[in-house]
N, C-alpha and C positions, 0 to 999 in steps of 0.2 A: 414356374408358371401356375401349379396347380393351386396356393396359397391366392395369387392374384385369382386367377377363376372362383376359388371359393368365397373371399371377396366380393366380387362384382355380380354374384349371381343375389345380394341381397338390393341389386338395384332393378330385376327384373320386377313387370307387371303385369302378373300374370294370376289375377283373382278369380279369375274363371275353371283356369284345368288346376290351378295351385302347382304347378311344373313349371319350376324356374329354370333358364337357361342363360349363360355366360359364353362370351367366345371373343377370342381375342387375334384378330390378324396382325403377324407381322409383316413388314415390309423388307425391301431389299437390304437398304438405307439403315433397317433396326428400330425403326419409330414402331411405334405399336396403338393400334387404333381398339378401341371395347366396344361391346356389341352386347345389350341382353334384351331376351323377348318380348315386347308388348304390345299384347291382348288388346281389343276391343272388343265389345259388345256386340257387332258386327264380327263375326270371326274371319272374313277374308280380307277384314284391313289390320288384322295381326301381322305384325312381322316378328322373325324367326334373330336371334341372338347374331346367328353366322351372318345375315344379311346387313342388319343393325352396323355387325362391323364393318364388312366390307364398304359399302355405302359410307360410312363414317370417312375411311380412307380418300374413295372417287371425291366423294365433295369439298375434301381440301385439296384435291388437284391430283393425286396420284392416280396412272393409269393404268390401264390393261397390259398384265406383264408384272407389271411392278412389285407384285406380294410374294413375298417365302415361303410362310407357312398358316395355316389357321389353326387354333385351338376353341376347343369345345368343351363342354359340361354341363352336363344336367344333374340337376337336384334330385341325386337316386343314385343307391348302389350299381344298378345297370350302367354301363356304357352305353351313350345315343349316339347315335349315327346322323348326319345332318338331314334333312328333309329332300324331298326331288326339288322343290325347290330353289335352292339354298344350290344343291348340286346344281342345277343349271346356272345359275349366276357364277359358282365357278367356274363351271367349263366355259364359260363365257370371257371371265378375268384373268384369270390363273395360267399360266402355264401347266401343259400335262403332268409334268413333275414334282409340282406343289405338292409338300406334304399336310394331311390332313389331321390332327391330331385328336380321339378325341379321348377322355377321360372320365373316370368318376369321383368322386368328393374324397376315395380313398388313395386317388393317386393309379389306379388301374388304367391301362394306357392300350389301346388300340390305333396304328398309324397305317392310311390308306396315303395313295396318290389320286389326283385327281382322275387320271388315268384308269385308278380300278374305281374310284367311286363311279366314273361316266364312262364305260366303257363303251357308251355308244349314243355320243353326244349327238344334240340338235344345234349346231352352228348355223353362220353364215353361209356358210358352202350353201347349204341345205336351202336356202333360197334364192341360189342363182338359176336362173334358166337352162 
């Protein structure tokens, strides 16, 4: 996976912070959908790589539940962690179990669950009476 991320992160647009981001969701099924960041000039209509993917997935018909795993990577020795964001759209899609992958361009791997990424999610619940 980290060869493909290294890959797909020269298709991020992001001329503004020059921090490219890749992320790639798998599915149950093994289809795999890619995701990289792009920036506007407006910066709250930037979307985030992890989003990019998942969104890729919902619009060809797959649903809530349906993803394994997400991988991630930024353009930098650091490992990034997904955004709050990013986190709330999975604790939205994801099963609590999902694992979250994320990486750096040297192959450095840090692996969360959604679970500990949102340990204290804003759901549905959350707006029932």
């Amino acid at each position: 996976m980290k060869d493909k991320l290294i890959k797909l992160l020269n298709n991020s647009y992001s001329p503004y912070s020059n921090f490219r981001v890749a992320s790639i969701v798998v599915m149950k099924d093994g289809k795999e959908f890619n995701g990289v960041n792009v920036e506007n000039a407006s910066y709250g209509a930037t979307i985030c790589a992890e989003r990019s993917a998942i969104l890729s997935a919902i619009s060809t018909g797959y649903k809530r539940y349906d993803f394994k795993e997400l991988y991630v990577m930024c353009d930098s020795d650091k490992i990034g962690m997904p955004c709050f964001n990013c986190r709330m759209v999975m604790s939205e899609l994801f099963s609590k179990d999902v694992k979250i992958i994320a990486m750096n361009r040297k192959g450095d791997t840090v692996v969360h669950t959604v679970s500990e990424l949102c340990p204290y999610p804003f759901s549905d619940d959350d707006l029932k009476r």
